[in-house]
C-alpha positions in Angstrom: -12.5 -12.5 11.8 -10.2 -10.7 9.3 -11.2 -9.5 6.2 -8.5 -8.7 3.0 -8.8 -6.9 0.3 -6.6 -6.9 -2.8 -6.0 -4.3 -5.5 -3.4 -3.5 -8.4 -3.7 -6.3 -10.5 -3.6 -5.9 -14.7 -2.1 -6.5 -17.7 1.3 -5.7 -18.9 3.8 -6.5 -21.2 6.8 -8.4 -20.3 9.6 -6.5 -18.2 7.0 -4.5 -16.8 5.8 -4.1 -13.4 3.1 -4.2 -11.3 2.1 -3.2 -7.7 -0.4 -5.4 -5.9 -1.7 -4.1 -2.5 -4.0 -5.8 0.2 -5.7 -3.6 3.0 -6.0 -5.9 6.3 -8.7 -5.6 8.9 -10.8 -7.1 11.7 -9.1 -9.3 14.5 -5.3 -8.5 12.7 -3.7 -9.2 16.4 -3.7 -13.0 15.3 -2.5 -13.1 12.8 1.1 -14.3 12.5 2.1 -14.0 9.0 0.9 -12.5 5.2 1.3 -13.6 2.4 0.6 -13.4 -1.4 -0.2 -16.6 -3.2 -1.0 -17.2 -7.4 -2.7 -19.4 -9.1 -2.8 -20.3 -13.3 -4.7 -22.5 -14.9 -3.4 -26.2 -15.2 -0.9 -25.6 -12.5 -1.0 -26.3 -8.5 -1.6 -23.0 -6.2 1.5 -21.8 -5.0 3.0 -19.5 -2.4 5.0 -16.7 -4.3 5.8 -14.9 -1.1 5.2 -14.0 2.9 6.2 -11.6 5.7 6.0 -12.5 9.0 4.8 -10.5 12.2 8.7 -9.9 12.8 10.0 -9.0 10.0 10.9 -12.4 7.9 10.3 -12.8 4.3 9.8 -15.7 1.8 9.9 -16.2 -1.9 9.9 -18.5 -3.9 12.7 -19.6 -6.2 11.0 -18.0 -9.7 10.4 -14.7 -8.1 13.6 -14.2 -5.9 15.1 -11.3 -6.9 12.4 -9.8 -9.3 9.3 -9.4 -6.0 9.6 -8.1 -3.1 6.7 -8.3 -0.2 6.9 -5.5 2.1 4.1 -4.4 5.0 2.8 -0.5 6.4 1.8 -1.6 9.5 0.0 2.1 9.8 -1.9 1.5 6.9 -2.5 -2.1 8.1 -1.5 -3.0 4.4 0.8 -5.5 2.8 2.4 -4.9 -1.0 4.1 -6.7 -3.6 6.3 -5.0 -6.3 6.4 -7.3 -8.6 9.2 -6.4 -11.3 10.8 -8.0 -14.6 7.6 -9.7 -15.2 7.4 -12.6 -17.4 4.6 -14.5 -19.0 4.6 -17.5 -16.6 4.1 -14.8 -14.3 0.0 -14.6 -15.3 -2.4 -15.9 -12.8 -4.3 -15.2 -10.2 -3.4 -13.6 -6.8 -4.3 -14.0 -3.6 -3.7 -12.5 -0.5 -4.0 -14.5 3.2 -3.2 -14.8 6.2 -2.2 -17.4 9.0 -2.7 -17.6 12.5 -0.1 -20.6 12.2 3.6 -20.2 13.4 5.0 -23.3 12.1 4.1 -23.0 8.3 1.7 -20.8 5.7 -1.5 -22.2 5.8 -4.0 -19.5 5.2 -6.7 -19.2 7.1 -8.0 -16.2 5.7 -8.0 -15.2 2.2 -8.3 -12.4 -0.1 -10.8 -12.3 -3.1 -8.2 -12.5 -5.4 -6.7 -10.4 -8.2 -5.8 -11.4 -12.3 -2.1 -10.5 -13.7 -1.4 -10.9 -16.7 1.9 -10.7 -18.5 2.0 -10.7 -22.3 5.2 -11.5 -24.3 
């Protein structure tokens, strides 16, 4: 089993930043990749960005640029700085983590954490 748990969400104005963390532990030798996801009320759950066991990152096309997802392996803990925030930013975050090598489907998740960008 693996356990994750997030921290640094809030509230800030637009422009601002934020730092979200996520402290890994349990079984961690199977898991393949990490990952944050968000998701806001009347739209679909989706994958903001990941980090691979070697190294390989992912973002998707609204963040690319402003987040970046980075990993201390010593602290067995995964970040995203999340900068230039904007309104449509606002949702909820979650952290997970897949086993799976061909795509990001989380098997394990975090408990989530709220962001909230005001204009």
């Amino acid at each position: 089993q693996v356990q994750l748990v997030e921290s640094g969400g809030g509230s800030v104005q637009a422009g601002g930043s934020l730092r979200l963390s996520c402290v890994v532990s349990g079984s961690i030798f199977s898991i393949h990749a990490m990952g944050w996801l968000r998701h806001a009320p009347g739209k679909e759950r989706e994958l903001v960005a990941a980090i691979s066991s070697g190294g390989s990152t992912y973002y998707v096309d609204s963040v690319k640029g402003r987040f970046t997802i980075s990993r201390d392996n010593a602290k067995n803990t995964v970040y995203l700085q999340m900068n230039s925030l904007k309104p449509e930013d606002t949702a909820m975050y979650y952290c997970a983590a897949t086993e799976n090598e061909a795509t990001f489907e989380p098997d394990y998740w975090g408990q989530g954490t709220q962001v909230t960008v005001s204009s």
